[in-house]
N, C-alpha and C positions, 0 to 999 in steps of 0.2 A: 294031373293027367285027365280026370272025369272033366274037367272046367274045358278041357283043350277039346275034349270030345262032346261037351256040351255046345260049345261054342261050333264047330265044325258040321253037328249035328241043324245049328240052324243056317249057320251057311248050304251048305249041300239042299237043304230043303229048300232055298231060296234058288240057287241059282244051276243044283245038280251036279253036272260031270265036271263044270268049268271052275271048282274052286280047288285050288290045291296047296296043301301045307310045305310053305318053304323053309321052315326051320322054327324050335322054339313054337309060341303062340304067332307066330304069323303066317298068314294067308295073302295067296294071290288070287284075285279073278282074271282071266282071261276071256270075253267076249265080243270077238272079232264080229259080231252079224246082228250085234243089238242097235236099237233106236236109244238116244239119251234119255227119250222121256219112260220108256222102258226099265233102261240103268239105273234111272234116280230111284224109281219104283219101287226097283227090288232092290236096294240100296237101304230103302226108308223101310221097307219088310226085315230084311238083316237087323236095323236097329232098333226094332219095335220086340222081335222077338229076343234079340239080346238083353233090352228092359226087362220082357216080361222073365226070363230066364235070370235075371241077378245078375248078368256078366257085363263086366263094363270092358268096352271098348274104346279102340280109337282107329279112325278109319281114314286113308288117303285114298282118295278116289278120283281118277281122271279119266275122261270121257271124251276123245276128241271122231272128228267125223272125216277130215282126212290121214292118208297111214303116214304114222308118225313108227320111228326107230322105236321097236318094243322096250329097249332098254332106258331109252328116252322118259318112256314114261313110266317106267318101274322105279328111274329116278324121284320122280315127279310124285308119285304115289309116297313113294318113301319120305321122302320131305315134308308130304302133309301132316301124313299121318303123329310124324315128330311133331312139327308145328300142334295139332290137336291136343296131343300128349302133355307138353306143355301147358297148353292152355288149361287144360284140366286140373292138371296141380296146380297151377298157378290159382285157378279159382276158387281152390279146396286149401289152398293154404290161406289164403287171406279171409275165407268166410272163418276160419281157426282162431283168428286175431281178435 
């Protein structure tokens, strides 16, 4: 629970009202009125202060400029974020070998 509030602690500081816990250790951001180069920004802020904090993540993040079906890309998010997950162990088991 401290790790779920630490980590939330640096979302909320990043992006405010627009982050919200949808279950478990997972977050949504919603921001209908950002610039991408904005998003990526504070994206790169979320993951600097999760380094500095100890917490490791994994992040799907999608950014498009026209309105796409919000579940669309809640799909989309979700997928990456698996895809990184992945990736991660995948790279922590093989530096193990």
């Amino acid at each position: 629970d401290q790790l779920i509030r630490r980590a939330a602690a640096v979302i909320s500081g990043v992006f405010g009202g627009q982050a919200y816990r949808i279950g478990g250790d997972e977050f949504v951001l919603i921001c209908p009125w950002i610039e991408k180069k904005e998003f990526e920004e504070k994206v790169a802020k979320i993951l600097q202060g999760m380094q500095q904090g100890k917490i490791s993540v994994s992040i799907g993040r999608v950014w498009r400029e026209d309105r796409v079906d919000i579940g669309d890309m809640l799909k989309e998010a979700d997928r990456l974020m698996y895809m990184e997950k992945e990736d991660y162990h995948r790279k922590n088991s093989d530096s193990r070998r």
